[in-house]
DSSP file (Angstrom, degrees, kcal/mol; ACC not computed):
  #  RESIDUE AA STRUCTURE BP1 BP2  ACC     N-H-->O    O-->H-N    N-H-->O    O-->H-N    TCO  KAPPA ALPHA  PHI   PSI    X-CA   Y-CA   Z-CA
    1    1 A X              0   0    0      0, 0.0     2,-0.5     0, 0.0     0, 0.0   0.000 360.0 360.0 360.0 135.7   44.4   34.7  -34.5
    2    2 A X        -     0   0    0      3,-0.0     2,-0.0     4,-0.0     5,-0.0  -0.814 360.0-139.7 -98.9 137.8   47.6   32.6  -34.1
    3    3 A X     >  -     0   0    0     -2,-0.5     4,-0.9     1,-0.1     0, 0.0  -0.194  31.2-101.6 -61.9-172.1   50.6   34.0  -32.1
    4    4 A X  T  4 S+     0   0    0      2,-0.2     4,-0.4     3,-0.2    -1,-0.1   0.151 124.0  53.6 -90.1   2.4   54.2   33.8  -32.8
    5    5 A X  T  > S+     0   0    0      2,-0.1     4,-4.1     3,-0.1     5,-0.2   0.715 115.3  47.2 -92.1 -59.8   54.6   30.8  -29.9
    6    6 A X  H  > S+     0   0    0      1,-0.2     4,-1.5     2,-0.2    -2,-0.2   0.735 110.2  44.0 -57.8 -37.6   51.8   29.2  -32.0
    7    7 A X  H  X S+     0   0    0     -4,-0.9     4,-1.3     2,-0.2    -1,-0.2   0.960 120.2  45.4 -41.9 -66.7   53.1   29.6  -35.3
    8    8 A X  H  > S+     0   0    0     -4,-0.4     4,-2.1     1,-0.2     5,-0.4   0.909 106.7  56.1 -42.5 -43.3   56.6   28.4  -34.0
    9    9 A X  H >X S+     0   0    0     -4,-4.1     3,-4.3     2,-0.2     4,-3.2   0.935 114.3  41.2 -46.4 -66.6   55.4   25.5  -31.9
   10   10 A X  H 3< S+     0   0    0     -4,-1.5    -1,-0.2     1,-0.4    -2,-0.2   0.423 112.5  57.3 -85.0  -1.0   53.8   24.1  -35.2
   11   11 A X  H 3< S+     0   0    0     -4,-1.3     3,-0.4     2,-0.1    -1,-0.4   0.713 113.3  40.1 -21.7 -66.7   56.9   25.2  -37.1
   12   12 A X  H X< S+     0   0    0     -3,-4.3     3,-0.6    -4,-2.1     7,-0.4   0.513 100.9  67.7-108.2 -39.4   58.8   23.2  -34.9
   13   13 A X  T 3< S+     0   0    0     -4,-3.2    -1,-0.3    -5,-0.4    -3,-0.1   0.303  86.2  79.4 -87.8  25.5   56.4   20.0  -34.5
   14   14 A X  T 3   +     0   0    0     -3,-0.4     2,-0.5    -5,-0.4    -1,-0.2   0.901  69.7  90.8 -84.1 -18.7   57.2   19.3  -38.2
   15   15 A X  S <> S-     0   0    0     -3,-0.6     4,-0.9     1,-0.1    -1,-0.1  -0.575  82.0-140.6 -54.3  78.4   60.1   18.0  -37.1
   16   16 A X  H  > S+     0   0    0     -2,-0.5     4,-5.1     1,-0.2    -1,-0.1   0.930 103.0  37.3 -57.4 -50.1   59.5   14.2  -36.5
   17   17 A X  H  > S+     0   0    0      2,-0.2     4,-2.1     1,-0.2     5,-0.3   0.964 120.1  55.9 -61.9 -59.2   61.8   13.6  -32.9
   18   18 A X  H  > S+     0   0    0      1,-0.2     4,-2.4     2,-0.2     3,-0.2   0.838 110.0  39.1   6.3 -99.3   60.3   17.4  -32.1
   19   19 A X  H  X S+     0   0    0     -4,-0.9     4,-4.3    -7,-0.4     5,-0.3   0.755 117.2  52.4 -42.4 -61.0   56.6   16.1  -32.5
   20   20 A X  H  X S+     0   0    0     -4,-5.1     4,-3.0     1,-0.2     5,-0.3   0.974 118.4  38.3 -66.4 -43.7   57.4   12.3  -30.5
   21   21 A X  H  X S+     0   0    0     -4,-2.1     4,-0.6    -3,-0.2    -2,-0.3   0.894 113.5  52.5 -73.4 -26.7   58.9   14.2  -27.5
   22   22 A X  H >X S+     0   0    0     -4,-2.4     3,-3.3    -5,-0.3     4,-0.5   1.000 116.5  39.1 -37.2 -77.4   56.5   16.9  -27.5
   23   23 A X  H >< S+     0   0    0     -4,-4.3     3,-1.9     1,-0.2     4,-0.5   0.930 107.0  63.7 -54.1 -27.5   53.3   14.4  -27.4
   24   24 A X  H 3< S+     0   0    0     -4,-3.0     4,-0.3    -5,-0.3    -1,-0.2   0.767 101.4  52.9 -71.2 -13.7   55.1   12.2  -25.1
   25   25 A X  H <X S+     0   0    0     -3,-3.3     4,-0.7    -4,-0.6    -1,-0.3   0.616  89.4  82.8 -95.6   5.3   55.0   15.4  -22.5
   26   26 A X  H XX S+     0   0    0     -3,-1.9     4,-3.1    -4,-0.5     3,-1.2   0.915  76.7  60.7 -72.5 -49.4   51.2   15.9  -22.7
   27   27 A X  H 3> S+     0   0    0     -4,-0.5     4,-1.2     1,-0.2    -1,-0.2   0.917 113.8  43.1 -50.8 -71.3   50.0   13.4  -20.3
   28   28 A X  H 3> S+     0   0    0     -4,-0.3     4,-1.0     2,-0.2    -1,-0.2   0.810 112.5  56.5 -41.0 -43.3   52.3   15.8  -17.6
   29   29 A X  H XX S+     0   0    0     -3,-1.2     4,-4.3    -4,-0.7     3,-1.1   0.968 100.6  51.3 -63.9 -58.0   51.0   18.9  -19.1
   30   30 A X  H 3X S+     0   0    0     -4,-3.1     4,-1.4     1,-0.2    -1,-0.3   0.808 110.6  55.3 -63.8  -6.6   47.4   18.3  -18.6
   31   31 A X  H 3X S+     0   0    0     -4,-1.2     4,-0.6    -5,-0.2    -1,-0.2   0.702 106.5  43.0 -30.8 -52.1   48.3   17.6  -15.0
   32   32 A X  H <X S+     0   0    0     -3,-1.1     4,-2.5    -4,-1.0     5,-0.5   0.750 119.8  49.5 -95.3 -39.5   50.0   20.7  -14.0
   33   33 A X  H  X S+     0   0    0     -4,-4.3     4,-2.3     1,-0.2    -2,-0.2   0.872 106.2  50.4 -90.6   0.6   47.2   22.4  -16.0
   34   34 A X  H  X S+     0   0    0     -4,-1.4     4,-2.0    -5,-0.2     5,-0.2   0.925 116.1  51.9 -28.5 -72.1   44.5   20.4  -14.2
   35   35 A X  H >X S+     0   0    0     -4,-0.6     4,-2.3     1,-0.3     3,-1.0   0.864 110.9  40.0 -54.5 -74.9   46.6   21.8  -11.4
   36   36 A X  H 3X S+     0   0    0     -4,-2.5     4,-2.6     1,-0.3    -1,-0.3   0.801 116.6  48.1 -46.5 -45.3   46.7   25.4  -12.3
   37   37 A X  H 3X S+     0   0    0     -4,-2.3     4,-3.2    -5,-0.5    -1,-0.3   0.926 112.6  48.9 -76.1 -18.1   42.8   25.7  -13.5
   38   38 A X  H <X S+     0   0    0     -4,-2.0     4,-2.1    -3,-1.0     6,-0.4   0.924 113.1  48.4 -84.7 -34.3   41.6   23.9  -10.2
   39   39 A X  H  < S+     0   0    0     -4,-2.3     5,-0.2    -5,-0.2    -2,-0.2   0.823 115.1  46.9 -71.1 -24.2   44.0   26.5   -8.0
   40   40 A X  H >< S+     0   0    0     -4,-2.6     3,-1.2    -5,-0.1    -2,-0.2   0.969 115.7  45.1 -39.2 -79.0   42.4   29.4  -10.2
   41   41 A X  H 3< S+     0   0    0     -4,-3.2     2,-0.5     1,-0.2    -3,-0.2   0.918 119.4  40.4 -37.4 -90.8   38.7   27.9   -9.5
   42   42 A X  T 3< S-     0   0    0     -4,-2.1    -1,-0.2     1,-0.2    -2,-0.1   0.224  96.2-134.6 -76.6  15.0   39.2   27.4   -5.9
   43   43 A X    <   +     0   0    0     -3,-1.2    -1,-0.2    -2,-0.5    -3,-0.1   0.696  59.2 137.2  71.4  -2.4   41.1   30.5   -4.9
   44   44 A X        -     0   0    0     -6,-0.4     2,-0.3    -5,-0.2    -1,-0.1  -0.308  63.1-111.1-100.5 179.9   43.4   28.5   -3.0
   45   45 A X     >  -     0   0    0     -3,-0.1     4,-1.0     1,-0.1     3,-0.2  -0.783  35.5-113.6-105.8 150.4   47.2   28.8   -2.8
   46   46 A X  H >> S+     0   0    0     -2,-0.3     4,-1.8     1,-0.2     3,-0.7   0.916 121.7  54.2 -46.7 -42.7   49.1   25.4   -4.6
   47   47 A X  H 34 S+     0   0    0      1,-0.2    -1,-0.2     2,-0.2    -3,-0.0   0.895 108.0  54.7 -86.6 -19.9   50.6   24.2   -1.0
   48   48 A X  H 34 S+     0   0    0     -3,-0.2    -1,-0.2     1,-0.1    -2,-0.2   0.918 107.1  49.4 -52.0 -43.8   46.4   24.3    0.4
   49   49 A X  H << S-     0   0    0     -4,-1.0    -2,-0.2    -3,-0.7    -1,-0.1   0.894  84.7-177.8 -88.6 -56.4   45.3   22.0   -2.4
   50   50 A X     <        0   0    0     -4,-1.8    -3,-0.1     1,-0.1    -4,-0.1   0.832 360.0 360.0  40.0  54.0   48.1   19.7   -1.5
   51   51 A X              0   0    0     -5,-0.2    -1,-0.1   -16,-0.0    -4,-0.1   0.011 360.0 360.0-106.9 360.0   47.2   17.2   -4.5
């Protein structure tokens, strides 16, 4: 089942200049969620992890 951010996003990446800057922020995104899932996993607060 899609939401209404998911429908919009893909709405919105039809858009060619949309779509380049979009992919060009993924490399940052999986970072921060790298970030997020490892501070999840380990219970820890973000400034413990200090990565």
């Amino acid at each position: 089942m899609s939401s209404k951010f998911d429908n919009f996003l893909q709405e919105q990446l039809q858009d060619p200049e949309i779509r380049k800057e979009y992919e060009a922020l993924q490399p940052e995104h999986r970072v921060i969620q790298a970030r997020i899932d490892a501070e999840k996993k380990s219970g820890m607060l973000p400034k413990e992890l200090d990565f």
